[in-house]
N, CA and C atoms of all chains as a GROMACS GRO file, in nm:
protein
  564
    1UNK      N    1   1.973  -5.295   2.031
    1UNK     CA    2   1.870  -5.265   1.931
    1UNK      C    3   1.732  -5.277   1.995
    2UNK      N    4   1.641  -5.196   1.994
    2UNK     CA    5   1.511  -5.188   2.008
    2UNK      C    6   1.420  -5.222   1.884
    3UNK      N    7   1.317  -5.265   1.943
    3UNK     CA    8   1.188  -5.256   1.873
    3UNK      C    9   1.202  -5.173   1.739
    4UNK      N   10   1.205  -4.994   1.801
    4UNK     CA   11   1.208  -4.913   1.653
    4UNK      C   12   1.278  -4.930   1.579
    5UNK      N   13   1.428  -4.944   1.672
    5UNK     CA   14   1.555  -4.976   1.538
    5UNK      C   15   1.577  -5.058   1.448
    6UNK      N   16   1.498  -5.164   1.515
    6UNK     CA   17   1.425  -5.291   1.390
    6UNK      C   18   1.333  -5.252   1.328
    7UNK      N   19   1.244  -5.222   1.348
    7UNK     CA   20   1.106  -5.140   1.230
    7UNK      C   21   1.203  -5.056   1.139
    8UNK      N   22   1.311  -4.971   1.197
    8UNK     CA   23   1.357  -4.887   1.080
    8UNK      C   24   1.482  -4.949   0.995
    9UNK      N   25   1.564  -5.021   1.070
    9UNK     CA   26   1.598  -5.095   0.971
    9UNK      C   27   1.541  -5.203   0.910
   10UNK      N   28   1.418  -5.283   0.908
   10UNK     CA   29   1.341  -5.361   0.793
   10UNK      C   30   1.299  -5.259   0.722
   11UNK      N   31   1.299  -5.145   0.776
   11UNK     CA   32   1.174  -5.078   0.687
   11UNK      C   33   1.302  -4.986   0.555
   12UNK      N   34   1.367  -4.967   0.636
   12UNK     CA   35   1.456  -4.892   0.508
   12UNK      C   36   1.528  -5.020   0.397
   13UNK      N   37   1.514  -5.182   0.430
   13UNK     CA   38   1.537  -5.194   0.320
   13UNK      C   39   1.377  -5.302   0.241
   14UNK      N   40   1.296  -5.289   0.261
   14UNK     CA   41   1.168  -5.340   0.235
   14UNK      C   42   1.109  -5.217   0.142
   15UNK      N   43   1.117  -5.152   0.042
   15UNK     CA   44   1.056  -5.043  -0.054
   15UNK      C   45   0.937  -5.065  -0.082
   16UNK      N   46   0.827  -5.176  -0.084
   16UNK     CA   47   0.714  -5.207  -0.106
   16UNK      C   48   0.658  -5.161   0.043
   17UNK      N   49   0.691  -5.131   0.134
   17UNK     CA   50   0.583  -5.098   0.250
   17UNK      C   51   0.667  -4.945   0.288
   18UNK      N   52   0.594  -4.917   0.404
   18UNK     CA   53   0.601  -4.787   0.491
   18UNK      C   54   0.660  -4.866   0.611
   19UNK      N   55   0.703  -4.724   0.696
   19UNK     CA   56   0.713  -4.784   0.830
   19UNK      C   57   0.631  -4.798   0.905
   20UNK      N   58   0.491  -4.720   0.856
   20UNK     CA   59   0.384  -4.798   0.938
   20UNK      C   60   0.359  -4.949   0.902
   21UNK      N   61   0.399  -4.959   0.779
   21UNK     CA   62   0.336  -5.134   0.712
   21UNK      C   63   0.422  -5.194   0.819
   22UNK      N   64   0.581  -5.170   0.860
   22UNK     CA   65   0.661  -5.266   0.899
   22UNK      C   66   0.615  -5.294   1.073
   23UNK      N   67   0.556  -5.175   1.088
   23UNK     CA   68   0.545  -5.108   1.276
   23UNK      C   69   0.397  -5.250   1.269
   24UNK      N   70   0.344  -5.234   1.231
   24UNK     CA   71   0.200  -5.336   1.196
   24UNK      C   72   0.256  -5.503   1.200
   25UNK      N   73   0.346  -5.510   1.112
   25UNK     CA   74   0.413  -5.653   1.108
   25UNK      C   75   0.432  -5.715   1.163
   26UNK      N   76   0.567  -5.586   1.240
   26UNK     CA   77   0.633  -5.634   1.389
   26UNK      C   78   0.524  -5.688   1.514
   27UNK      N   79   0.452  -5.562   1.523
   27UNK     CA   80   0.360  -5.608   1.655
   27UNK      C   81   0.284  -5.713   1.659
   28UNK      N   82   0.223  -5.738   1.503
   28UNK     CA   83   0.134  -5.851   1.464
   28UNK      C   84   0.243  -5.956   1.510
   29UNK      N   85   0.380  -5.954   1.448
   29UNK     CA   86   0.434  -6.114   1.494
   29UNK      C   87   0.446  -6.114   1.639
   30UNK      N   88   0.488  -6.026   1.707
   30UNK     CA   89   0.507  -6.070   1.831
   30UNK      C   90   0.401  -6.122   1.901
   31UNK      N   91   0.297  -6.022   1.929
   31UNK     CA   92   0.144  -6.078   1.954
   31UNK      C   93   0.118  -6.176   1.879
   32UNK      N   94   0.122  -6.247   1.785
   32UNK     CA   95   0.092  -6.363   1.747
   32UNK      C   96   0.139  -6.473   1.866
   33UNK      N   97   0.303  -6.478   1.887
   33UNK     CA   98   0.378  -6.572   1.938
   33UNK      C   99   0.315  -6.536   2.073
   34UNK      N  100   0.278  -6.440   2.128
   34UNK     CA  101   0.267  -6.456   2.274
   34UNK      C  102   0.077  -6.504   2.252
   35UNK      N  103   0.017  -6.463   2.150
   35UNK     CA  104  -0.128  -6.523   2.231
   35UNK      C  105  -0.110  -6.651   2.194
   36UNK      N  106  -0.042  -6.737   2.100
   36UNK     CA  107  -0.028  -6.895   2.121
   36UNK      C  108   0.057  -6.917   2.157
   37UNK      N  109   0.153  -6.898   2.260
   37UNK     CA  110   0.236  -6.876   2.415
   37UNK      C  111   0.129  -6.909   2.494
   38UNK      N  112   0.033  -6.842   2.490
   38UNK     CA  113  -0.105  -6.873   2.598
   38UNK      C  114  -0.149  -6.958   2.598
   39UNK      N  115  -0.210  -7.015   2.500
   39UNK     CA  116  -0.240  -7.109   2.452
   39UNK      C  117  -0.216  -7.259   2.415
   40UNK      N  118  -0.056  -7.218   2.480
   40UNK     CA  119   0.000  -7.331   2.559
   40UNK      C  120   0.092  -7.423   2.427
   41UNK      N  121   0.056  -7.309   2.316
   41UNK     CA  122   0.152  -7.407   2.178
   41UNK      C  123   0.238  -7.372   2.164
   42UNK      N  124   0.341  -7.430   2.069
   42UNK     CA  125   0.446  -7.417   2.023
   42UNK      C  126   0.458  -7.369   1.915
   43UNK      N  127   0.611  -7.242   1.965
   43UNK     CA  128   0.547  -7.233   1.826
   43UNK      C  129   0.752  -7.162   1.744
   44UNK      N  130   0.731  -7.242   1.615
   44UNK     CA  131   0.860  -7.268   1.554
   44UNK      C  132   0.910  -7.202   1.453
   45UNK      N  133   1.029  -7.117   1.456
   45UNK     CA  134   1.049  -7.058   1.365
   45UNK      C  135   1.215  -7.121   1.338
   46UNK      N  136   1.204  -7.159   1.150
   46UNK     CA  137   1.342  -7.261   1.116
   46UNK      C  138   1.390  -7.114   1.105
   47UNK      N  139   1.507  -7.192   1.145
   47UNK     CA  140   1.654  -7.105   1.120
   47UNK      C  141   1.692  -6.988   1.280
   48UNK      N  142   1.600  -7.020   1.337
   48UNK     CA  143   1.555  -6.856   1.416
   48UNK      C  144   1.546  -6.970   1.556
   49UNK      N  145   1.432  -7.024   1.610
   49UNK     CA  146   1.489  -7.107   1.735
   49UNK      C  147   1.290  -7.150   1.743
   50UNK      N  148   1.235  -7.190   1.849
   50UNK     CA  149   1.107  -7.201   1.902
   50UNK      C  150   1.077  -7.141   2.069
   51UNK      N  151   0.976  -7.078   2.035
   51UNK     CA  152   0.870  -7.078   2.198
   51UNK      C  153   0.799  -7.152   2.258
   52UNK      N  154   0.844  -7.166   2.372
   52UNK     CA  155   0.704  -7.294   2.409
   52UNK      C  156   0.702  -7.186   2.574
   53UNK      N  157   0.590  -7.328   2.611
   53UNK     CA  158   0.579  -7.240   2.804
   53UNK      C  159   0.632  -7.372   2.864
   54UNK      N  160   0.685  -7.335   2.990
   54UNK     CA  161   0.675  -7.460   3.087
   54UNK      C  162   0.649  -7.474   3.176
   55UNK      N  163   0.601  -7.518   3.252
   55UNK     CA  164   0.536  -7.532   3.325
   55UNK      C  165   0.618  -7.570   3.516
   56UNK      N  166   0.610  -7.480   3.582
   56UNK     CA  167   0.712  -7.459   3.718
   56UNK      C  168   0.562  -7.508   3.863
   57UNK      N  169   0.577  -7.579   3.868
   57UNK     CA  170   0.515  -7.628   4.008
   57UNK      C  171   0.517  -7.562   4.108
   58UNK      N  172   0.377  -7.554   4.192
   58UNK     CA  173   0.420  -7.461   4.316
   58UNK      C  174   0.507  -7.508   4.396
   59UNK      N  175   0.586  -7.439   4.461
   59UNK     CA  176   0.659  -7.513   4.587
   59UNK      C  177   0.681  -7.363   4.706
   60UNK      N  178   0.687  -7.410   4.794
   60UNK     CA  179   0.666  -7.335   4.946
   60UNK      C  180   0.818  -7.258   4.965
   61UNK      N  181   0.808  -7.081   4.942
   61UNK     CA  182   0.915  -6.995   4.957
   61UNK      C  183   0.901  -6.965   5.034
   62UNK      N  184   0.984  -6.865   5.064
   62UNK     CA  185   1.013  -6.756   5.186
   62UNK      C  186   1.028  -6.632   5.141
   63UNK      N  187   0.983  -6.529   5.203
   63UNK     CA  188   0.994  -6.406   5.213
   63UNK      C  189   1.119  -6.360   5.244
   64UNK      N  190   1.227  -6.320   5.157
   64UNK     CA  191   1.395  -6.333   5.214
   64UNK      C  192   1.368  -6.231   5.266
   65UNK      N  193   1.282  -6.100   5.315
   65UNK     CA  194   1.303  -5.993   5.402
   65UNK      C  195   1.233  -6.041   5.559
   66UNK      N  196   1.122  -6.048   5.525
   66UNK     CA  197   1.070  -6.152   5.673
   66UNK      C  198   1.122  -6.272   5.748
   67UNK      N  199   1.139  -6.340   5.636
   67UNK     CA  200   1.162  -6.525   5.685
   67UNK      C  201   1.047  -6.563   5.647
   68UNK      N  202   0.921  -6.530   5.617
   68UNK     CA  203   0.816  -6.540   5.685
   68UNK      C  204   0.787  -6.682   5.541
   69UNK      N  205   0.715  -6.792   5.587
   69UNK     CA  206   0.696  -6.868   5.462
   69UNK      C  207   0.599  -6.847   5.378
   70UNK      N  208   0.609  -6.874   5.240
   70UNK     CA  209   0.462  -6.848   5.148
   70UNK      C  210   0.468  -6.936   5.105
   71UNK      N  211   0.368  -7.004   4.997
   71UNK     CA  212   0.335  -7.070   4.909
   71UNK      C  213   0.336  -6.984   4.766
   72UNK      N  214   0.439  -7.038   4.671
   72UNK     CA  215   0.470  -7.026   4.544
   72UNK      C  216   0.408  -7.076   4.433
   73UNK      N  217   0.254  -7.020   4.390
   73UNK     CA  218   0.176  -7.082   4.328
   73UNK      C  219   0.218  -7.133   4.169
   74UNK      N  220   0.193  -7.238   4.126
   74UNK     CA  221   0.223  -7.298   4.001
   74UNK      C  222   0.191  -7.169   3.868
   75UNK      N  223   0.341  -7.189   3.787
   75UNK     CA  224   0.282  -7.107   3.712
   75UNK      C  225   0.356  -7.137   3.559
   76UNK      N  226   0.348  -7.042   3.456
   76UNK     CA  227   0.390  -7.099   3.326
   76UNK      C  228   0.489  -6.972   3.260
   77UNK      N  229   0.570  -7.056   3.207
   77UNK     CA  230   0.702  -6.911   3.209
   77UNK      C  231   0.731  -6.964   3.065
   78UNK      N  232   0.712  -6.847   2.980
   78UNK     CA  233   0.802  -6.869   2.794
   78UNK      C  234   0.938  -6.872   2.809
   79UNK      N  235   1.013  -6.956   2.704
   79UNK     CA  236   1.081  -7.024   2.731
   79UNK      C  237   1.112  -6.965   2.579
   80UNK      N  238   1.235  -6.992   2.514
   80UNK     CA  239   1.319  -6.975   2.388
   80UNK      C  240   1.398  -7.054   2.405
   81UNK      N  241   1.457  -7.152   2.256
   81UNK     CA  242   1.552  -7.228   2.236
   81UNK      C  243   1.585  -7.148   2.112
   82UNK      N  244   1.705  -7.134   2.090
   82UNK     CA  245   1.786  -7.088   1.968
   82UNK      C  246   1.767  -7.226   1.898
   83UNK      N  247   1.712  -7.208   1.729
   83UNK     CA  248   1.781  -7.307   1.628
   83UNK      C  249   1.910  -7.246   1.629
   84UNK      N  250   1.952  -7.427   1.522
   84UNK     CA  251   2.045  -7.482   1.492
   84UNK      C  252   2.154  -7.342   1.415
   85UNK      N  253   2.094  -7.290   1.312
   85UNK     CA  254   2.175  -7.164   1.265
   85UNK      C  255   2.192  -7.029   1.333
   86UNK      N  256   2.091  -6.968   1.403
   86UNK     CA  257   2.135  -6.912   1.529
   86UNK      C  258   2.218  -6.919   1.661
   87UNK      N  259   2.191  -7.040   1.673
   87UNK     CA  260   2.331  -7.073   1.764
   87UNK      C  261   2.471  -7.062   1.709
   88UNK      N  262   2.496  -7.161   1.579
   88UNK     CA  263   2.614  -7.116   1.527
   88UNK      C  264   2.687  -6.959   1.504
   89UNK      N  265   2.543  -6.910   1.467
   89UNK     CA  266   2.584  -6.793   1.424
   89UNK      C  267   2.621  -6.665   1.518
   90UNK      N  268   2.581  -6.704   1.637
   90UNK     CA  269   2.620  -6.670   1.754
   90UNK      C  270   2.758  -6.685   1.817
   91UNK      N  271   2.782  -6.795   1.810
   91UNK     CA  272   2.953  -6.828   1.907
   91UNK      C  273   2.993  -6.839   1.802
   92UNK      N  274   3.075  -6.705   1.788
   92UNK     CA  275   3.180  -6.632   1.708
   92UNK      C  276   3.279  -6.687   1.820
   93UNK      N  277   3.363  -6.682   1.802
   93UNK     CA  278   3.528  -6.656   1.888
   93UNK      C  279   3.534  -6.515   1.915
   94UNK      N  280   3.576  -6.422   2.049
   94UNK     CA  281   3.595  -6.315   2.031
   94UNK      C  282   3.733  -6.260   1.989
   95UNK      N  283   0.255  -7.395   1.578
   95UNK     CA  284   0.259  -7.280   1.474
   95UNK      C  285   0.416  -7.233   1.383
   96UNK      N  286   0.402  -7.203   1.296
   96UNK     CA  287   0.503  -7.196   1.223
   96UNK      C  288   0.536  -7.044   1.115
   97UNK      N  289   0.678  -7.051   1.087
   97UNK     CA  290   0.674  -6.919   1.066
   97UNK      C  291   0.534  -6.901   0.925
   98UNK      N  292   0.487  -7.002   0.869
   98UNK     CA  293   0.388  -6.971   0.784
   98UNK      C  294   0.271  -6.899   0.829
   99UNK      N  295   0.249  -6.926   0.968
   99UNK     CA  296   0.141  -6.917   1.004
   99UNK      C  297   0.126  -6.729   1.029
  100UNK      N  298   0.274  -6.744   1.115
  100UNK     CA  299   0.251  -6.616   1.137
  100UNK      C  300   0.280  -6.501   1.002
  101UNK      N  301   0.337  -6.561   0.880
  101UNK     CA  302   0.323  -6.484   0.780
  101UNK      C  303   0.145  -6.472   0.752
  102UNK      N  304   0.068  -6.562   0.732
  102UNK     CA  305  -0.076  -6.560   0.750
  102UNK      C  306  -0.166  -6.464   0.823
  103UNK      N  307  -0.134  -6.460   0.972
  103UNK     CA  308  -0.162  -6.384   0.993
  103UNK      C  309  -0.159  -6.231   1.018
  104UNK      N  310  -0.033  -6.206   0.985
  104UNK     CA  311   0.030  -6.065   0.904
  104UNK      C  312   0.026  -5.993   0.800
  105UNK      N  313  -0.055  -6.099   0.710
  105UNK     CA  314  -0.090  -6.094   0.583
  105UNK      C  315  -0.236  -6.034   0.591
  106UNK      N  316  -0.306  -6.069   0.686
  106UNK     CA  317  -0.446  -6.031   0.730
  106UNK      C  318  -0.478  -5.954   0.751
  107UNK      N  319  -0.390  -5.875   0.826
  107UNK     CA  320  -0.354  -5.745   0.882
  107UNK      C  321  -0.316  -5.627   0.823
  108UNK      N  322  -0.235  -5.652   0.708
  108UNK     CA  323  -0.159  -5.572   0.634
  108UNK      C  324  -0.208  -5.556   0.475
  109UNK      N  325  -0.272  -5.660   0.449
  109UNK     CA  326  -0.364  -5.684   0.312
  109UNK      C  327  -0.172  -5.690   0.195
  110UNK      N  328  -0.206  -5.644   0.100
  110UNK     CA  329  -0.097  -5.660   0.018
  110UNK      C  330  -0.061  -5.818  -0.007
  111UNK      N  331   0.067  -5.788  -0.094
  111UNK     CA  332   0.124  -5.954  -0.145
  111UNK      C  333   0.156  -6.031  -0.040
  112UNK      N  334   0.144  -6.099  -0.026
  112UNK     CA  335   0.175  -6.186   0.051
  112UNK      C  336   0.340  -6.219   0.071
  113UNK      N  337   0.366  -6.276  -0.080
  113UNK     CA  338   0.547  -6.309  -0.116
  113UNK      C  339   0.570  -6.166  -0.014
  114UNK      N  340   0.553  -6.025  -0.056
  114UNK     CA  341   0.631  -5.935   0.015
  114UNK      C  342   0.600  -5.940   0.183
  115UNK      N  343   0.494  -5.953   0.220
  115UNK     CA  344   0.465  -5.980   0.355
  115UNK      C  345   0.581  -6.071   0.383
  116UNK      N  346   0.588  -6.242   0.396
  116UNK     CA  347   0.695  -6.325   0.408
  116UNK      C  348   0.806  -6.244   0.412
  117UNK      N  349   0.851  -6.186   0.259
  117UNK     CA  350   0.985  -6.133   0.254
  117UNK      C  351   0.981  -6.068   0.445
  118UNK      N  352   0.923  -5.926   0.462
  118UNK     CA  353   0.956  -5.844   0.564
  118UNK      C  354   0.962  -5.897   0.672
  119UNK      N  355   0.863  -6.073   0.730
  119UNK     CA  356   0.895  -6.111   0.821
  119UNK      C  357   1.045  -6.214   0.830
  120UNK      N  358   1.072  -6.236   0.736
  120UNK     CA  359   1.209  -6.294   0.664
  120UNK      C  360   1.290  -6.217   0.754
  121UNK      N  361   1.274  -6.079   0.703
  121UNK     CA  362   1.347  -5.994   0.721
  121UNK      C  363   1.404  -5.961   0.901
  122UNK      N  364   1.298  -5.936   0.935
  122UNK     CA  365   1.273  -5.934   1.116
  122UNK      C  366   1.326  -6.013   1.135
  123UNK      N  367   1.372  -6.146   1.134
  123UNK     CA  368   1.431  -6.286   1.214
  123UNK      C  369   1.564  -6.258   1.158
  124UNK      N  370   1.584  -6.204   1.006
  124UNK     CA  371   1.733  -6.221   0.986
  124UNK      C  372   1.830  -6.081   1.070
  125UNK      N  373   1.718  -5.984   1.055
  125UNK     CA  374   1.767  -5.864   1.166
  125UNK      C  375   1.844  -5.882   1.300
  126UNK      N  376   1.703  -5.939   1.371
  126UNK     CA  377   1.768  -5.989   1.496
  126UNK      C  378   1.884  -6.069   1.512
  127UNK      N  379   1.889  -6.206   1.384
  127UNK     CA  380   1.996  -6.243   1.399
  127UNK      C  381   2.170  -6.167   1.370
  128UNK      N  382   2.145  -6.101   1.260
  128UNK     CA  383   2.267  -6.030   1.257
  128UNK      C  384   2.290  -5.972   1.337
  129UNK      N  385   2.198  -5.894   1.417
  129UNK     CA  386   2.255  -5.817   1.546
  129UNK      C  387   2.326  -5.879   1.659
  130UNK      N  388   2.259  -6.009   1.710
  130UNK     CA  389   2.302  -6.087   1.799
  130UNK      C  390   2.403  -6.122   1.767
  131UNK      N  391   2.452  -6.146   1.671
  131UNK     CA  392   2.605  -6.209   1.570
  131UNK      C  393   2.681  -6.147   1.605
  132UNK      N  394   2.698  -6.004   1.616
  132UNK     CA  395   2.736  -5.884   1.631
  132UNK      C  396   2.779  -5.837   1.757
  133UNK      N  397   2.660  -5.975   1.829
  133UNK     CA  398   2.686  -5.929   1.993
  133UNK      C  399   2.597  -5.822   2.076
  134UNK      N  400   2.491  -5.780   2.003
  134UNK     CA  401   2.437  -5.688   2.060
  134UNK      C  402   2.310  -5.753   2.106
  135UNK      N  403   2.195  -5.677   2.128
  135UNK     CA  404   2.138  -5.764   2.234
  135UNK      C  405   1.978  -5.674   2.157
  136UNK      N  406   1.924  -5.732   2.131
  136UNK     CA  407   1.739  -5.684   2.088
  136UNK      C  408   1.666  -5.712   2.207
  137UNK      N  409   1.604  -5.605   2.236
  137UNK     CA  410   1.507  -5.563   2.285
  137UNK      C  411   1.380  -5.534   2.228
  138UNK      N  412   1.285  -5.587   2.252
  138UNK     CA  413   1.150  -5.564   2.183
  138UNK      C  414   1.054  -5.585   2.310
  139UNK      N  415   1.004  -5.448   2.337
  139UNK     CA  416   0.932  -5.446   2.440
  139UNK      C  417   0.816  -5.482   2.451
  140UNK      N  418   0.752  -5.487   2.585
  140UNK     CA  419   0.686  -5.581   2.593
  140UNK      C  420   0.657  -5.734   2.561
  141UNK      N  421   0.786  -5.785   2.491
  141UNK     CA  422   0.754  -5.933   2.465
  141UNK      C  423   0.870  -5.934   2.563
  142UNK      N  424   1.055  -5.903   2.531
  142UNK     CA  425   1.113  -5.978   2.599
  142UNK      C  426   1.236  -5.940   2.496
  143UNK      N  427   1.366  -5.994   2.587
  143UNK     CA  428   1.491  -5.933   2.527
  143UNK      C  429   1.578  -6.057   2.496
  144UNK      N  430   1.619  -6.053   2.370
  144UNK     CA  431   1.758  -6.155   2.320
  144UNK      C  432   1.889  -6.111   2.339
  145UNK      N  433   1.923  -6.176   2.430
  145UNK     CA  434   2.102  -6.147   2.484
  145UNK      C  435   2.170  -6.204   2.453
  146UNK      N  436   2.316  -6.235   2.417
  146UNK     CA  437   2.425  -6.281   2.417
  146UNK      C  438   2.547  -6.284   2.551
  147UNK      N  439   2.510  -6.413   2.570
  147UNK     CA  440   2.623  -6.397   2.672
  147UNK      C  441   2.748  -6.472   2.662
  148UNK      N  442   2.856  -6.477   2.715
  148UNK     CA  443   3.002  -6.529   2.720
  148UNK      C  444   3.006  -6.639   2.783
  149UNK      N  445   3.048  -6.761   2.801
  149UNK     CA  446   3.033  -6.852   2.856
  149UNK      C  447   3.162  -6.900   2.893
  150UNK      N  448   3.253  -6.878   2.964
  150UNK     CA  449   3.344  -6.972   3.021
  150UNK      C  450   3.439  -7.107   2.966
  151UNK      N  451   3.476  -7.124   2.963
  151UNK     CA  452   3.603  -7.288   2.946
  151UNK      C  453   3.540  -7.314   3.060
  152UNK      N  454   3.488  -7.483   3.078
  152UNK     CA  455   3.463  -7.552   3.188
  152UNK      C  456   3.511  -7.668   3.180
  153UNK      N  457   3.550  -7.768   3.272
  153UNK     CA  458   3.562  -7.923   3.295
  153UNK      C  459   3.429  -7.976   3.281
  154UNK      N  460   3.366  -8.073   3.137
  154UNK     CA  461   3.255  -8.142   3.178
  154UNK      C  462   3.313  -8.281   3.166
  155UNK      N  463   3.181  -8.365   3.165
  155UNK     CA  464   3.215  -8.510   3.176
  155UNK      C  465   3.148  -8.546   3.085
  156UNK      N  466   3.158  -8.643   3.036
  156UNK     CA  467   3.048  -8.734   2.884
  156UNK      C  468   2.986  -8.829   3.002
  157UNK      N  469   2.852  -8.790   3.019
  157UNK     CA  470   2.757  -8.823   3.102
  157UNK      C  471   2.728  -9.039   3.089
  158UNK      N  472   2.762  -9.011   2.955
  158UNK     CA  473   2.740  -9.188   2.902
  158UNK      C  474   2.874  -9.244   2.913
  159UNK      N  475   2.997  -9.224   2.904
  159UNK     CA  476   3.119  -9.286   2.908
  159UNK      C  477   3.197  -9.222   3.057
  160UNK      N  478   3.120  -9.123   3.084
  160UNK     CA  479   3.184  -9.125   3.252
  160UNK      C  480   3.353  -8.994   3.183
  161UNK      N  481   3.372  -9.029   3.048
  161UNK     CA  482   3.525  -8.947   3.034
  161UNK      C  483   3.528  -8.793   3.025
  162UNK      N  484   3.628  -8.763   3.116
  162UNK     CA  485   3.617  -8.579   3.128
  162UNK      C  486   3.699  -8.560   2.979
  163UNK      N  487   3.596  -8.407   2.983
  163UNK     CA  488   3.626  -8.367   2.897
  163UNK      C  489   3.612  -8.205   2.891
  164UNK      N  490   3.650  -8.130   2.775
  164UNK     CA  491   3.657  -7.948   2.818
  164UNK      C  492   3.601  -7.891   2.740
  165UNK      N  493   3.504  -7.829   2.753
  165UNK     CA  494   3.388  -7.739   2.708
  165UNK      C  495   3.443  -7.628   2.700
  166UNK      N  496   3.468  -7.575   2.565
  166UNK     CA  497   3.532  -7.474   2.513
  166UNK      C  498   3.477  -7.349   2.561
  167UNK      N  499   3.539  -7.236   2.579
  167UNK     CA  500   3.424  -7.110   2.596
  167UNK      C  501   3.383  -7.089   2.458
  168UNK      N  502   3.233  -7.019   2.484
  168UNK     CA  503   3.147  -7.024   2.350
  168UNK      C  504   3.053  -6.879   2.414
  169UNK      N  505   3.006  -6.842   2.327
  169UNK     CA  506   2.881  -6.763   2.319
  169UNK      C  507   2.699  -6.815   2.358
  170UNK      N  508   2.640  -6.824   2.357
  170UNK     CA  509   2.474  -6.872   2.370
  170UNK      C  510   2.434  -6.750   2.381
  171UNK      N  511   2.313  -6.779   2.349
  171UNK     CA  512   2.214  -6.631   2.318
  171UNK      C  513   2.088  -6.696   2.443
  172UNK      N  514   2.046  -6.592   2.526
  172UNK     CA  515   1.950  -6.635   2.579
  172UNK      C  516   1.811  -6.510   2.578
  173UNK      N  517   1.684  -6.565   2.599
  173UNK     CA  518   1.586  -6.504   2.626
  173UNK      C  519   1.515  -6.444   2.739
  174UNK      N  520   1.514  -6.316   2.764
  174UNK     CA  521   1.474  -6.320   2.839
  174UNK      C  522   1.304  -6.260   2.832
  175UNK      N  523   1.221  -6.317   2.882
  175UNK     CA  524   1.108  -6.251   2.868
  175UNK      C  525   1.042  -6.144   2.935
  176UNK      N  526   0.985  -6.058   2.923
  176UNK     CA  527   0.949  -5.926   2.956
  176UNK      C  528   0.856  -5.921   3.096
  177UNK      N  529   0.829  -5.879   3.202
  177UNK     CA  530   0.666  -5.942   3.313
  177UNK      C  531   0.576  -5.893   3.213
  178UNK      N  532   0.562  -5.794   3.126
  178UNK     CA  533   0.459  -5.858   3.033
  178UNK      C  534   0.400  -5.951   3.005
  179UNK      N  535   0.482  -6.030   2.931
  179UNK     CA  536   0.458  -6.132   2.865
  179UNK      C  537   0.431  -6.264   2.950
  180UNK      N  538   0.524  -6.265   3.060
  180UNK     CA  539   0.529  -6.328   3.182
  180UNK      C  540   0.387  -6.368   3.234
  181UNK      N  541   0.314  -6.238   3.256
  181UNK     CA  542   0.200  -6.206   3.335
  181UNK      C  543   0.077  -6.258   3.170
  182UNK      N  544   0.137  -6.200   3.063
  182UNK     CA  545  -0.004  -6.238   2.998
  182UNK      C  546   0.010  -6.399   2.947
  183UNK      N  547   0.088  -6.497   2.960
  183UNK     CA  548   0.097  -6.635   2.952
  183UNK      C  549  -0.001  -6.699   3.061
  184UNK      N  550   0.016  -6.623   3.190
  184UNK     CA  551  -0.043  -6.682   3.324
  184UNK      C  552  -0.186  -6.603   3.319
  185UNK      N  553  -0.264  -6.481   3.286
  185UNK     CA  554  -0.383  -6.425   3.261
  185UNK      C  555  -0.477  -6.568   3.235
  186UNK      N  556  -0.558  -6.577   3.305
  186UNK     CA  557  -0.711  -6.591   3.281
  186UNK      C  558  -0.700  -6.766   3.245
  187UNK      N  559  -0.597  -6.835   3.319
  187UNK     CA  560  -0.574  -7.005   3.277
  187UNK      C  561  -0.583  -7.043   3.442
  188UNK      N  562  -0.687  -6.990   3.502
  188UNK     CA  563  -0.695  -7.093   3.602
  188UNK      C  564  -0.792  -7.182   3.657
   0.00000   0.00000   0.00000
């Protein structure tokens, strides 16, 4: 499922908006979660899971085509935890 | 931040009721989840993709009593995030 296929399925069963209202929604939530992603907060949605960043220390790589060594500058990577009902609702048995 | 918040600020955006705003972002989290349930995998670009993956029967140990024990195979859903999103977490924080 993509992006659109979610706009069109909220949007076909939501009758009070358009699919532009839903296309607006969508982008608004995501951009929400990523500019306070930046911002270094957390941020929680019940039933659904939370975002946070964490934080990875530099440490000294290698170039696996050269050998050649670099320095791996510190950086901050989003992160997802599934809540409690998403997980369940996930490990089905196949 | 919480899913209120981001109903708030969707609400800002979109003007209208609010209750129906909530409802449609309701809606978006329960989407994704049924899909993942389902096993399929959302994609929403530029933020980052929700997968389902298969996980194995393993031998673990109960870390506090030292006693082995067997970790059923199960499902987990994981995140992956987009270099989008990647890159705009790390933008302009140094």
């Amino acid at each position: 499922m993509t992006r659109s296929e979610l706009v069109e399925e909220v949007a076909s069963k939501a009758s009070n908006f358009t699919k532009k209202d839903v296309e607006l929604i969508v982008s608004t939530l995501f951009e929400s979660i990523a500019e306070s992603l930046k911002k270094g907060e957390k941020i929680e949605i019940r039933g659904f899971g939370s975002f946070k960043v964490k934080k990875r220390n530099a440490r000294s790589g290698r170039n696996p085509k050269s050998g050649e060594g670099i320095r791996v500058e510190a950086k901050r990577v989003p992160f997802f935890k599934a809540g409690k009902e998403l997980k369940e609702r996930v490990n089905i048995p196949e | 931040m919480t899913k209120a918040d981001l109903v708030e600020i969707a609400f800002e955006k979109v003007g209208c009721s609010k209750k129906d705003v909530s409802g449609v972002v309701d809606r978006v989290f329960e989407t994704i989840k049924t899909n993942l349930e389902k096993g399929g995998k959302v994609k929403v670009s530029g933020f980052g993709n929700f997968v389902v993956r298969s996980k194995k029967a393993r031998r673990g140990r109960n870390p506090q009593t030292g006693e082995e024990i067997t970790i059923e195979k199960r499902r987990v859903m994981t995140f992956k995030p987009s270099q989008l999103l990647k890159d705009f977490v790390n933008s302009g924080s140094k």
